[in-house]
C-alpha positions as semicolon CSV with decimal commas, in nm:
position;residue;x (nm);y (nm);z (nm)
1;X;4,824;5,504;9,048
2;X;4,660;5,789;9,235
3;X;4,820;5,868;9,564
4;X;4,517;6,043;9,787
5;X;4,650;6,387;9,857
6;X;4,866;6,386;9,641
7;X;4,870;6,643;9,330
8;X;5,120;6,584;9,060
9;X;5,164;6,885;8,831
10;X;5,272;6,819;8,499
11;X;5,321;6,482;8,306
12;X;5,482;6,219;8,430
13;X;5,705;6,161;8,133
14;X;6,090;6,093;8,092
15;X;6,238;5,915;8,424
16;X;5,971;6,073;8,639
17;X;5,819;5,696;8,746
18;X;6,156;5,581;8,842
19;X;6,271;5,861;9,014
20;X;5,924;5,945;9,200
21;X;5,764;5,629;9,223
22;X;5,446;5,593;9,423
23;X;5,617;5,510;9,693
24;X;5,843;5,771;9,686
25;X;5,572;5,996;9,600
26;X;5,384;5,840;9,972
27;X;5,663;5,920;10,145
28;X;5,685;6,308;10,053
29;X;5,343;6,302;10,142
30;X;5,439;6,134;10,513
31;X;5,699;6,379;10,527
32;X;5,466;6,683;10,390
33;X;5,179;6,636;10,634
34;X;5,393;6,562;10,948
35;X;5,646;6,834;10,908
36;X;5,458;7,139;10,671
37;X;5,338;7,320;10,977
38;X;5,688;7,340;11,157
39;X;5,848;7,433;10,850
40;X;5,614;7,744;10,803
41;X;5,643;7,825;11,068
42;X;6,002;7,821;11,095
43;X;6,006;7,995;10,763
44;X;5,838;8,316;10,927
45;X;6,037;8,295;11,238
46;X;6,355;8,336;10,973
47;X;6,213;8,658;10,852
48;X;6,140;8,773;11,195
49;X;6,509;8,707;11,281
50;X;6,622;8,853;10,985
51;X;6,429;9,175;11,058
52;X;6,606;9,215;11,378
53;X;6,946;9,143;11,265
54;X;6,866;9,411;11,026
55;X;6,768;9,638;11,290
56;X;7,082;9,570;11,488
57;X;6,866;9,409;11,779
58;X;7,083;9,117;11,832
59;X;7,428;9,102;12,021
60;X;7,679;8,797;11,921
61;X;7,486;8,479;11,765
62;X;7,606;8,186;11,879
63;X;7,469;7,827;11,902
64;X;7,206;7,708;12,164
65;X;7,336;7,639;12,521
66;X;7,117;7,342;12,533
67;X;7,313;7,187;12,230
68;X;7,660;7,263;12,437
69;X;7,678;6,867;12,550
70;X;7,695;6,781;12,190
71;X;8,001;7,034;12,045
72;X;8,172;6,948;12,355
73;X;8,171;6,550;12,241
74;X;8,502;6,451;12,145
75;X;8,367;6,206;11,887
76;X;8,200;6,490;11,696
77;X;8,510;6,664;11,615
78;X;8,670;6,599;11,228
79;X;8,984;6,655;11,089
80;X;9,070;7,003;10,987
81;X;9,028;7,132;10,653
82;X;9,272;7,090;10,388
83;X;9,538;7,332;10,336
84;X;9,359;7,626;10,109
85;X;9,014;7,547;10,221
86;X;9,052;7,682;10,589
87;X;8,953;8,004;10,577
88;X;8,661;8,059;10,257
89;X;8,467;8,353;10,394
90;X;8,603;8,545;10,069
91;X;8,517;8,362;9,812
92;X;8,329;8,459;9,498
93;X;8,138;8,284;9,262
94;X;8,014;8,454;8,922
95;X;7,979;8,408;8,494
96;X;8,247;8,451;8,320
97;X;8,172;8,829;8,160
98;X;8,436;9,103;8,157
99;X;8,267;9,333;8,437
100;X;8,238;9,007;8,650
101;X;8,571;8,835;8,598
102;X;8,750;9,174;8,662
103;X;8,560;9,298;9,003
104;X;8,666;8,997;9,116
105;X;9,038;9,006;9,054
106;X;9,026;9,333;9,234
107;X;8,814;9,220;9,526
108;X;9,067;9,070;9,733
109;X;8,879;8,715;9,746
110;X;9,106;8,454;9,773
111;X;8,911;8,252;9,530
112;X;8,713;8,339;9,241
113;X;8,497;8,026;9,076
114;X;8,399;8,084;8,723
115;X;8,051;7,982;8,640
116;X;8,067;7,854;8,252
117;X;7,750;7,725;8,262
């Protein structure tokens, strides 16, 4: 069935009915046409950001003050990370080729995860 606006590319072959059903298929239209024009623009305002970041024009980042109600809510607060996972800003991730597997030993990351795919 045709869903009007809708433009599937490509055959729709395999597990593609049960996975994107027509409903399914509705609904990323819903979501498409509500929410396309926010995401754009959203998209540019990322490289705009990242431009100035760049350029050194920002000072600290830190979350939005209006959202300050909602970190300071007890029952938003989890349980602390397992032992080894709290601190993963140096981490790397890479194949498994010579070059890769030994710039990583000698990197000083705390955890290197080999990519046999």
């Amino acid at each position: 069935m045709a869903i009007p606006g809708v433009n599937v590319l490509g055959p729709r072959n395999g597990q593609f009915n049960e996975i994107l059903t027509d409903d399914a298929l509705r609904f990323l239209a819903a979501l498409h046409r509500t929410f396309d024009k926010t995401r754009q623009s959203l998209l540019v305002a990322r490289i705009s950001v990242q431009q100035r970041l760049d350029a050194g024009q920002f000072g600290d980042l830190d979350f939005p003050p209006e959202t300050a109600h909602i970190r300071a809510d007890p029952s938003w607060i989890c349980a602390p990370p397992a032992p080894g996972l709290e601190d993963r800003r140096v981490e790397i991730t890479g194949p498994t080729d010579r070059k890769m597997v030994v710039n990583a030993l000698n990197s000083g990351a705390k955890t290197f995860m080999a990519d046999f795919e």
